[in-house]
N, C-alpha and C positions, 0 to 999 in steps of 0.2 A: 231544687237543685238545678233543673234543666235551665229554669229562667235566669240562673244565676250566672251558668257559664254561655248562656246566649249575650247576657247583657255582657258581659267579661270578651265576649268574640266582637261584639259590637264598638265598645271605647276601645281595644287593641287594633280593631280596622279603621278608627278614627285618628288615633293614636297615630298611624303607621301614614295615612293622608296627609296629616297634616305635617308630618316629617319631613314626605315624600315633598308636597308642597312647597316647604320653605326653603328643600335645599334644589328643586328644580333648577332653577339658575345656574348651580353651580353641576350639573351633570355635564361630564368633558362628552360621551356618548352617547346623543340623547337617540341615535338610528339603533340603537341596541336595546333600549330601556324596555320598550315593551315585552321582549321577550323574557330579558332579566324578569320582568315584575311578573308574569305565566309563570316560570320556574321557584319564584322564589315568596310571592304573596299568595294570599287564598281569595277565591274569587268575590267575596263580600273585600276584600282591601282593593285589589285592581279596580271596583266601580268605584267604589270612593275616591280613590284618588282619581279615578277619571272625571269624576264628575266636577272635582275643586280645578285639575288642571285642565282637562277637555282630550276630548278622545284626537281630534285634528293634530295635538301636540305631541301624544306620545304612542300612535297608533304606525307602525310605518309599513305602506306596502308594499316594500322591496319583499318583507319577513313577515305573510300576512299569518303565518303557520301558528296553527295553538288555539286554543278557547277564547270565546269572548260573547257577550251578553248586550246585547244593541238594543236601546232606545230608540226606536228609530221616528219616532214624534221629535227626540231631540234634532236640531238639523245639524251639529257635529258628529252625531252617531249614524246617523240617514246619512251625512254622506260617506263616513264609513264604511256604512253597507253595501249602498254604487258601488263604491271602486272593490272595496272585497267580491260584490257579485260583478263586475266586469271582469276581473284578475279571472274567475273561477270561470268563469262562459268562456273564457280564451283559451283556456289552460288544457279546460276538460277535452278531454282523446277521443269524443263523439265530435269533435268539431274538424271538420275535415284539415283547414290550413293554421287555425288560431286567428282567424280575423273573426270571429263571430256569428258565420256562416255556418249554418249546421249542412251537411251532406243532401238533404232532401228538401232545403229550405231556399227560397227564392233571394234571399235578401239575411241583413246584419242582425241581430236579438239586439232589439233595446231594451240593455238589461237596466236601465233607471226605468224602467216602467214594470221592472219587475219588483220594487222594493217601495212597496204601499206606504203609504206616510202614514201608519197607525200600528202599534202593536210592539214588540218585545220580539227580539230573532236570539234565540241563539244555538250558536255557531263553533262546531270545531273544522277548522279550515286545516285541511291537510293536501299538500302537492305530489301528484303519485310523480314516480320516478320520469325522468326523462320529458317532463311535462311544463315545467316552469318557463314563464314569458318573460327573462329581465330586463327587457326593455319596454313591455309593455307597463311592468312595476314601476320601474324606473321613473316612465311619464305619471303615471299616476303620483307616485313624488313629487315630481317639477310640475303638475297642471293643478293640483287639487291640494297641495300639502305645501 
């Protein structure tokens, strides 16, 4: 019975990709979709359909907020990870100005050398109050997305 409603979670998250998929094109929101698909699929549908359409397409980091599961051998999901970990080194209230400089540190965190090109991250990214960079987001849109 287990194997049955695994396999049954399994063609419904395929199901639900390949839906997702073919009606991509016609999404009038696509700066919203990620969040929609957090709220409303279950995290075996979110990879799938990531993986048929690509995390670069429906990943946005204005709205990095919520769960998610990185590939990071993939190089759409690794660069997802960059910019989710630049957003987060800026963001975080141990950093004195939001440039990347920590209070006792000489110099920027280069945070691409903090995202190994091997392994599986995952991530619930949450922005404490009062903390958010949108304009750092913003570029991360316009330079990498």
């Amino acid at each position: 019975e287990d194997q049955a409603q695994e396999e049954l979670r399994s063609q419904q998250a395929t199901l639900r990709a390949t839906m997702l998929q073919r009606l991509f094109c016609s999404v009038t929101d696509p700066e919203n979709l990620w969040t929609v698909m957090g709220k409303r699929l279950a995290a075996r549908e979110r990879k799938e359909a990531a993986s048929r359409i690509g995390m670069l397409l429906l990943w946005n980091p204005e709205q990095p907020e919520g769960h998610m599961e990185l590939d990071v051998e993939a190089w759409d999901e690794r660069r997802v990870a960059e910019a989710m970990m630049d957003i987060a080194v800026h963001e975080h209230p141990e950093h004195e100005d939001g440039s990347g400089k920590k209070k006792d540190d000489k110099g920027p965190t280069d945070t691409k050398a903090l995202v190994h090109a091997a392994g599986t991250w995952d991530v619930d990214y949450e922005t404490e109050e009062g903390c958010a960079r949108p304009d750092l987001r913003a570029k991360h849109r316009q330079e990498l997305f």
